[in-house]
C-alpha positions in Angstrom: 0.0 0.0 0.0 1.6 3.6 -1.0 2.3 5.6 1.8 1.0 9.4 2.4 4.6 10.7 0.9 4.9 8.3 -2.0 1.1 9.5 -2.7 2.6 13.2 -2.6 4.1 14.8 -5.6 7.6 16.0 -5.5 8.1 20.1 -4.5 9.6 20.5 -7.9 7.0 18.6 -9.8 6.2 20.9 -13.2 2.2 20.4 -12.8 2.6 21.9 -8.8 4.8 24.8 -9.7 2.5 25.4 -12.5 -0.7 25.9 -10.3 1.9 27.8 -7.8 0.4 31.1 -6.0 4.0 33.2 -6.6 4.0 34.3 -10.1 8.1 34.3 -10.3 7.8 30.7 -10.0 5.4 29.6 -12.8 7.6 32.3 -14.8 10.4 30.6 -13.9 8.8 27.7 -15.1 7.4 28.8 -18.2 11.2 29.4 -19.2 12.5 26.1 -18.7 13.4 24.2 -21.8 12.3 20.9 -19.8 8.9 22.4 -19.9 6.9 19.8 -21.8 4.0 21.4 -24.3 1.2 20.5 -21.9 2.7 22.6 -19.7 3.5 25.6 -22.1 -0.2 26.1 -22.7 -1.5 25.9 -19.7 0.8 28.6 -19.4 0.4 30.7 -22.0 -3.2 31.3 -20.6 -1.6 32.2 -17.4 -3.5 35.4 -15.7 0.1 37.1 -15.2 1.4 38.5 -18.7 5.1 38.1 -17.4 4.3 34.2 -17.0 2.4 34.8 -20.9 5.6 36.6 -22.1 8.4 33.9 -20.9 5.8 31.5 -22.7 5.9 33.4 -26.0 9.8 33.6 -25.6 10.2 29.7 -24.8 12.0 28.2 -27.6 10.3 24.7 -27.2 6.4 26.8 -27.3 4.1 24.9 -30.0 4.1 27.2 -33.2 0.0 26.8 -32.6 0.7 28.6 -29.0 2.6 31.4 -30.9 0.0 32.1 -32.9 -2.3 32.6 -30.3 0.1 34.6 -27.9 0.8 37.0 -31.2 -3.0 38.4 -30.7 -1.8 38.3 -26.8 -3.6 41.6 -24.7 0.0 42.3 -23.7 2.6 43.8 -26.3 5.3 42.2 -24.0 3.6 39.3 -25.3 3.5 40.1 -28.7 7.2 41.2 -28.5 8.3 38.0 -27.2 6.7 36.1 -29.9 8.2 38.3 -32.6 11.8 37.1 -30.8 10.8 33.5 -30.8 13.2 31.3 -33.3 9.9 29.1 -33.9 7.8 32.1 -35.0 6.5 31.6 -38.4 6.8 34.5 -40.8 3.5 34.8 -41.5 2.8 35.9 -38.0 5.7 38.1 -38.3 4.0 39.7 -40.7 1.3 40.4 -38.5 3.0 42.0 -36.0 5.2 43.9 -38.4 2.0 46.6 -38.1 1.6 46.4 -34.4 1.8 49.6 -32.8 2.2 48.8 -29.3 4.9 51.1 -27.6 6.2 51.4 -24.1 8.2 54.7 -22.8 11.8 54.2 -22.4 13.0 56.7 -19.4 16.7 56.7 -21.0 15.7 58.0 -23.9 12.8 59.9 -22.9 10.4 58.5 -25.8 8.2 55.7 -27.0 9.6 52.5 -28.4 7.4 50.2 -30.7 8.7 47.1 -29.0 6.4 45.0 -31.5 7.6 45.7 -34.3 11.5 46.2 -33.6 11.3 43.3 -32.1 9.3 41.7 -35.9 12.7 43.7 -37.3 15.4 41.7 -36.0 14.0 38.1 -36.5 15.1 36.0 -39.0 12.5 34.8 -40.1 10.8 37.4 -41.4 10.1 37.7 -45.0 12.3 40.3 -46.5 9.4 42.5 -48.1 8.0 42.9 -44.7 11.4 43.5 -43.5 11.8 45.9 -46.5 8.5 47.6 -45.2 9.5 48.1 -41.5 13.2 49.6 -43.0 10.8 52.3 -44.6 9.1 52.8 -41.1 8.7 56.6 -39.3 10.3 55.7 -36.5 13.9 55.2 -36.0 14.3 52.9 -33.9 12.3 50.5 -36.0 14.2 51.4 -39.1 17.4 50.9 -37.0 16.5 47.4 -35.8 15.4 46.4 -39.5 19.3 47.5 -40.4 21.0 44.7 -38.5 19.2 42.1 -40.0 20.9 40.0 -42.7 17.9 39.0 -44.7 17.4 43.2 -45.8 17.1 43.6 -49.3 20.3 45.3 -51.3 18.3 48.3 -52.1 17.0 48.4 -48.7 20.6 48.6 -47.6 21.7 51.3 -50.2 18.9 53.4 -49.3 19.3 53.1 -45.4 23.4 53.8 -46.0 22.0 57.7 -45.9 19.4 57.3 -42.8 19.2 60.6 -41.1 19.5 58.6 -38.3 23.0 57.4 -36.9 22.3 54.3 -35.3 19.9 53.2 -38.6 23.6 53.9 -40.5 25.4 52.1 -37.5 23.8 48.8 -37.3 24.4 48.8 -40.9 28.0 49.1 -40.9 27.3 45.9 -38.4 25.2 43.7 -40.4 27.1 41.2 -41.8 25.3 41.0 -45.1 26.4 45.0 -46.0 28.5 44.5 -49.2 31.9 45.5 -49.1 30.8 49.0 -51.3 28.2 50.2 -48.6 31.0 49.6 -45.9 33.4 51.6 -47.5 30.9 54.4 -48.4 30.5 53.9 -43.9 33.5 53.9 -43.3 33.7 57.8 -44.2 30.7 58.9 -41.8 30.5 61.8 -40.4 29.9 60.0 -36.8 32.6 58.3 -35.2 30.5 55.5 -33.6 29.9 54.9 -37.1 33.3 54.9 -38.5 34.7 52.4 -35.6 31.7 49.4 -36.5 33.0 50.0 -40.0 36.3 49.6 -39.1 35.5 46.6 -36.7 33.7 44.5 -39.3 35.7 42.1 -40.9 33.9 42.2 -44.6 35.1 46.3 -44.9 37.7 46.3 -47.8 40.7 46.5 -47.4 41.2 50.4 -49.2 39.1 51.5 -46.1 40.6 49.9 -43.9 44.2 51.4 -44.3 41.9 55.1 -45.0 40.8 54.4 -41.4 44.1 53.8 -39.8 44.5 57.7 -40.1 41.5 58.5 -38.8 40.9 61.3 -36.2 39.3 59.2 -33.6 41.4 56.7 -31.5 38.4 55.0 -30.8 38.3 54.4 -34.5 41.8 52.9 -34.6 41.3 51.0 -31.4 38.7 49.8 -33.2 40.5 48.9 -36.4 43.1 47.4 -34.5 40.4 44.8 -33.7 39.9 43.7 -37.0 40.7 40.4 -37.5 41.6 40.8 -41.5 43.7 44.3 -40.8 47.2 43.5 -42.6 50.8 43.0 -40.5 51.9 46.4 -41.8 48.9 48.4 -40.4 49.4 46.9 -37.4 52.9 47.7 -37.2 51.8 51.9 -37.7 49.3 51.5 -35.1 51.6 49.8 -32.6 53.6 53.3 -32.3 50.1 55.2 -31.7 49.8 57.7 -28.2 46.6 55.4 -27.2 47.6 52.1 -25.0 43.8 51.0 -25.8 44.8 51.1 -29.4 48.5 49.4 -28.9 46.6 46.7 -26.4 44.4 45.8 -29.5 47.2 45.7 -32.0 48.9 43.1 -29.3 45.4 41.3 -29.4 45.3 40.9 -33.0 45.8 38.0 -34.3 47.4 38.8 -37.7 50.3 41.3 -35.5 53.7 40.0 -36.3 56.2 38.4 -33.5 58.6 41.5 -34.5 55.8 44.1 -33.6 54.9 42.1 -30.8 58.0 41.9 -29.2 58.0 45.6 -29.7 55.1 45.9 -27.7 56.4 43.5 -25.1 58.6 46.2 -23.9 55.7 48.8 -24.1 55.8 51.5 -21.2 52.2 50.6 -20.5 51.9 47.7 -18.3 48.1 46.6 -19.7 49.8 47.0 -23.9 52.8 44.4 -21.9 50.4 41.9 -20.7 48.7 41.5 -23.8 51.8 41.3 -26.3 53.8 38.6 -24.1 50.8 36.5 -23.3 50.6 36.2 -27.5 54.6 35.3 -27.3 55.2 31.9 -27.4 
């Protein structure tokens, strides 16, 4: 005959924790990837939309609970969906046109969560992606930039956004062809100008153009770049930033004669960095 404690379900037992009074819990739940399905949509009709929302972001959620939590009362919800690497792109379509937004106190105006969110994933068919790159709002043209799956034209038209973070994330994306980088690389914004220089796909020209750029952030930047050539390296090693001599020791392409140069550095950080790489 069972006893009252072999009768009793475990503390940790998913169906108990799912019918648990403290909300953190069946959110905490709701996130697990051990989560079975069952359990997901009881979930997803959960009364708390922060239990709804790590539902929607669970990457084991049934594509038929997605659907549902993409008409969810919460745009938290709805965002989470649009991040979900099940979502379908049909319902990314969807919430390409949701105008949900929540205030963001940092900078001191509303964010359409939705659809930056819709922006980023890829999943999303590139005409919709296309559309939100033409969007009103910045910040949803800027998240539509560092996808991969924009459209070429999309990218040659976004290479002249107004806005600096739409050209940024551009300079980023790792689908920007090599002319569009180079035309980047010569922005008017540093921030700008360093991504360019950082991203490994920038040609070579611009490259060596940026190695006399006015910014040491830029060439600290450049001296990141895994394909900059020796001899670059070897005229940034002699520059007045240690940041930018600690990245030319970091590089993987600096040669052992530059390296031992920096070995000897008068900073102790550019030292570190240049005999750790010295076998």
């Amino acid at each position: 005959m069972s006893t009252l404690s072999e009768d009793k379900k475990k503390p940790d037992d998913p169906e108990e924790l799912a019918r648990s009074w403290d909300w953190h819990v069946r959110r905490k739940l709701a996130w697990s990837s051990e989560a079975s399905e069952k359990i997901l949509e009881k979930l997803s009709r959960d009364r708390s939309q922060w239990v709804r929302e790590a539902v929607a972001g669970n990457a084991s959620t049934p594509a038929a609970v997605l659907a549902r939590l993409a008409e969810d009362s919460s745009g938290f919800v709805r965002a989470a969906v649009a991040l979900n690497g099940r979502v379908s792109a049909g319902i990314l379509d969807l919430l390409a046109g949701d105008e949900m937004t929540d205030y963001d106190s940092t900078l001191q105006k509303n964010r359409y969560l939705v659809k930056e969110a819709a922006a980023k994933s890829p999943h999303i068919d590139p005409a919709t992606l296309d559309f939100l790159a033409r969007d009103s709002d910045e910040h949803v043209r800027a998240a539509a930039a560092s996808n991969p799956l924009l459209p070429l034209e999309a990218m040659s038209r976004m290479a002249k956004d107004v806005f600096w973070e739409v050209r940024n994330n551009l300079a980023r994306n790792p689908s920007t062809p090599q002319d569009l980088l180079a035309y980047l690389s010569a922005d008017r914004i540093m921030d700008v100008r360093a991504t360019a220089a950082a991203n490994p796909r920038t040609p070579a020209a611009a490259l060596v153009a940026l190695a006399s750029d006015k910014s040491w952030e830029v060439r600290e930047a450049l001296a990141k770049n895994p394909q900059l050539d020796p001899q670059t390296l070897e005229d940034l090693a002699g520059h007045w930033s240690w940041m930018v001599r600690a990245a030319v020791a970091e590089n993987p392409h600096t040669s052992a004669g530059t390296l031992r140069r920096l070995a000897e550095d008068p900073d102790q950080s550019v030292q570190k960095a240049a005999r750790s790489r010295i076998h």
